[in-house]
TORDREN-123196 format. One record per residue (C-alpha): residue in one letter; x, y, z. Coordinates in steps of 0.001 Angstrom, whole numbers, plus 500000, padded with zeros to 6 digits. Each point is the difference from the previous one (the first is absolute). Last residue first. Layout:
BEGIN
aXYZ;...
This chain:
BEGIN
x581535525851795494;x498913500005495938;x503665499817498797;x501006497173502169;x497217498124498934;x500452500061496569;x503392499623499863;x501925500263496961;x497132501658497944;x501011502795501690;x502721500859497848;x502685501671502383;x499430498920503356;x499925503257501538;x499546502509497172;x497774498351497891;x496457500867502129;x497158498084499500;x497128500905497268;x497284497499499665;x499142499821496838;x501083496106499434;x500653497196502103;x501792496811498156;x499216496096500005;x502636498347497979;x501356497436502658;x495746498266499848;x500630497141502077;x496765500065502366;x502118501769502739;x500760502634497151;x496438500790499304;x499957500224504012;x502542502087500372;x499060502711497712;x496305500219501163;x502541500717503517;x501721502682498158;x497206501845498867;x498086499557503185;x503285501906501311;x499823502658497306;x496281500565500829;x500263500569503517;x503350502573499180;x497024502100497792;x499994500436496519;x502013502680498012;x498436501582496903;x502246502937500946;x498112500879503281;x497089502317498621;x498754497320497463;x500236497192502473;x500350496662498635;x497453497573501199;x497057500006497156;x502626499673497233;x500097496509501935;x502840498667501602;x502228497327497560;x501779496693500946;x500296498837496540;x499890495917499467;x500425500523496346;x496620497945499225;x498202501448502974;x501717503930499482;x497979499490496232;x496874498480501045;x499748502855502804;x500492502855497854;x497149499235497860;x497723499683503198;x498603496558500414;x496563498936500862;x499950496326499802;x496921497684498721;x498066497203501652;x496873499104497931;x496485499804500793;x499507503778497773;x502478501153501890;x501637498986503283;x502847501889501454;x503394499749500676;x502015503436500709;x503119501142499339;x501846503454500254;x502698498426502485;x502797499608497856;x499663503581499242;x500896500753503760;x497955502221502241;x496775499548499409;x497270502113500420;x499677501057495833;x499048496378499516;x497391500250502309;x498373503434498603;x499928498759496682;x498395496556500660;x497564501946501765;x497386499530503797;x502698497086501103;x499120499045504116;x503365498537501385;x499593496595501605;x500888499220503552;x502973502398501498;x498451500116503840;x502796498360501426;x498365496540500058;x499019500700496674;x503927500321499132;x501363497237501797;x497044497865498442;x500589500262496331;x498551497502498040;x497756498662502129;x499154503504502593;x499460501720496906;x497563497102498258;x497824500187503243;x500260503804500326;x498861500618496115;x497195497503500192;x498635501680503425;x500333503716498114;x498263498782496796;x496982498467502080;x499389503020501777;x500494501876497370;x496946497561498246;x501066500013495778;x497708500674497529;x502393500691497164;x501606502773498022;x500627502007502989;x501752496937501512;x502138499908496901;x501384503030499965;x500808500038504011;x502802497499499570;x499993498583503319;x504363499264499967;x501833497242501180;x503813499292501246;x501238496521499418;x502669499279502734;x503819498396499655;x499291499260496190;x500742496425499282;x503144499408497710;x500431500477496399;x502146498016497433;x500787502231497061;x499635499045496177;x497080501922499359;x501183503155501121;x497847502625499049;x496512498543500538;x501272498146503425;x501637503281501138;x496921501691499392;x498244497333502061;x502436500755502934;x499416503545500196;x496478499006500474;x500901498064502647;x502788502168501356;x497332503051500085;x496636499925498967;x497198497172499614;x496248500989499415;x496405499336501657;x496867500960498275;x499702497158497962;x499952497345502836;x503604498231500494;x500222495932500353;x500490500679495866;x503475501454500932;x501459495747501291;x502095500866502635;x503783499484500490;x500743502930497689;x502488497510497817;x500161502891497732;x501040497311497271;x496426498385500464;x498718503692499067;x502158500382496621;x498580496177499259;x496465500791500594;x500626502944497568;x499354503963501379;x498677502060497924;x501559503456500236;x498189503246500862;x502333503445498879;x500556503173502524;x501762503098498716;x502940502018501084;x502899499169497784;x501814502633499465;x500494501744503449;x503026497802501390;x501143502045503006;x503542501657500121;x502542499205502655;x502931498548497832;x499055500860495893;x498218497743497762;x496931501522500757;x500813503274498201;x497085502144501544;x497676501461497551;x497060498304500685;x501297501528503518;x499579503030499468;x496173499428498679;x499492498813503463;x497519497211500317;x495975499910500490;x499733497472498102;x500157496279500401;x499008498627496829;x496923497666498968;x499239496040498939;x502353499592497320;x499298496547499054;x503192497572500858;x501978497570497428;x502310502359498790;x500844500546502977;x501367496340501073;x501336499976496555;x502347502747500494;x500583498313503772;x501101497169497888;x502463501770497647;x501964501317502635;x500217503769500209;x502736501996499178;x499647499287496211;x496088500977499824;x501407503613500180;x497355501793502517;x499556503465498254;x497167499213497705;x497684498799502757;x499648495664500524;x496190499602500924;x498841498754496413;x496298500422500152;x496898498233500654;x497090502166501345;x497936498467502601;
């Protein structure tokens, strides 16, 4: 993989905090997105209701033994086969670890798994055996979901993943490579992580509504919201999602409010 710095010219190391800018520093750029607007690249982020665009590309981090015992995951990764992954709170959770040193971490509620399809076509791998693996582990670390038919998500790119999530905090995924457990971060995500950003995708803003996302979203938003706070984080903010000022004034007031 090709090492580069993964901080663009436009993001002003100041508003970041200096150990998310060695978080990314740390990371091999592995490949970027695509496939987005060039209106948007143009977009001022900063502003209420418009999408971050800058940052779309997708760096592998190593992950420490200490930066994983911080995740306090509940599970030892190693009792994973290669061609099984971590997403969602989990992985989320790991960032967290790598960004925040300092921060005591709870359990996740469920560890969500994906069959990443890249490394099955690399190997000589029995479906049959892949698909009873991936249903055992599902129905152990998450069993509400397999019960309901959610058991582990089949991953055919990193690209195409990443760009199927809705929140930036969410563009993570653990993997194995090369014997060694490493995180797939998007740029964006590393930075939101270590200012605890609630922040949709560039994916999720309609282009023919305004760059506005969806009620659905806004409430997910807010509950993301609530549970940084519920951990203790006071700071936690949304951002690009575009609620009206006229009835409560700045909706940053009340989240909630705002989004019903």
């Amino acid at each position: 993989m090709e090492k580069l710095s993964p901080t663009p010219s436009d993001i002003e190391a100041k508003m970041y905090q200096p150990r998310a800018l060695q978080v990314l520093d740390s990371g091999e750029r592995c490949v970027e997105f695509g496939g987005i607007s060039c209106q948007l690249k143009y977009y001022d982020c900063e502003q209420p209701g418009n999408p971050e665009a800058r940052c779309n590309e997708i760096y592998e981090y190593k992950l420490p033994a200490d930066a994983i015992e911080r995740a306090n995951l509940g599970f030892d990764l190693d009792e994973l086969p290669s061609f099984i992954g971590v997403k969602g709170g989990a992985a989320r959770q790991v960032l967290e670890s790598l960004v925040h040193s300092d921060r005591q971490l709870t359990p996740p509620r469920d560890v969500d798994l994906v069959i990443l399809e890249e490394v099955i076509a690399s190997g000589d791998y029995d479906p049959d055996d892949i698909r009873a693996v991936a249903s055992d582990l599902s129905m152990r670390f998450s069993p509400r979901d397999a019960m309901n038919g959610y058991g582990a998500e089949s991953v055919q790119s990193t690209a195409e993943f990443m760009r199927q999530h809705d929140f930036t905090i969410n563009q993570v995924l653990i993997h194995k490579n090369n014997g060694a457990w490493r995180l797939l971060a998007s740029t964006q995500a590393v930075l939101d992580t270590a200012e605890h950003i609630i922040r949709p995708t560039v994916f999720e803003h309609d282009i023919d509504y305004g760059y506005r996302i969806g009620n659905k979203l806004a409430l997910k938003a807010v509950r993301l919201l609530s549970d940084v706070q519920v951990q203790g984080i006071d700071y936690a903010i949304i951002k690009s999602v575009q609620l009206p000022d006229d009835i409560y004034s700045d909706p940053r007031d009340d989240y909630f409010m705002q989004a019903l």
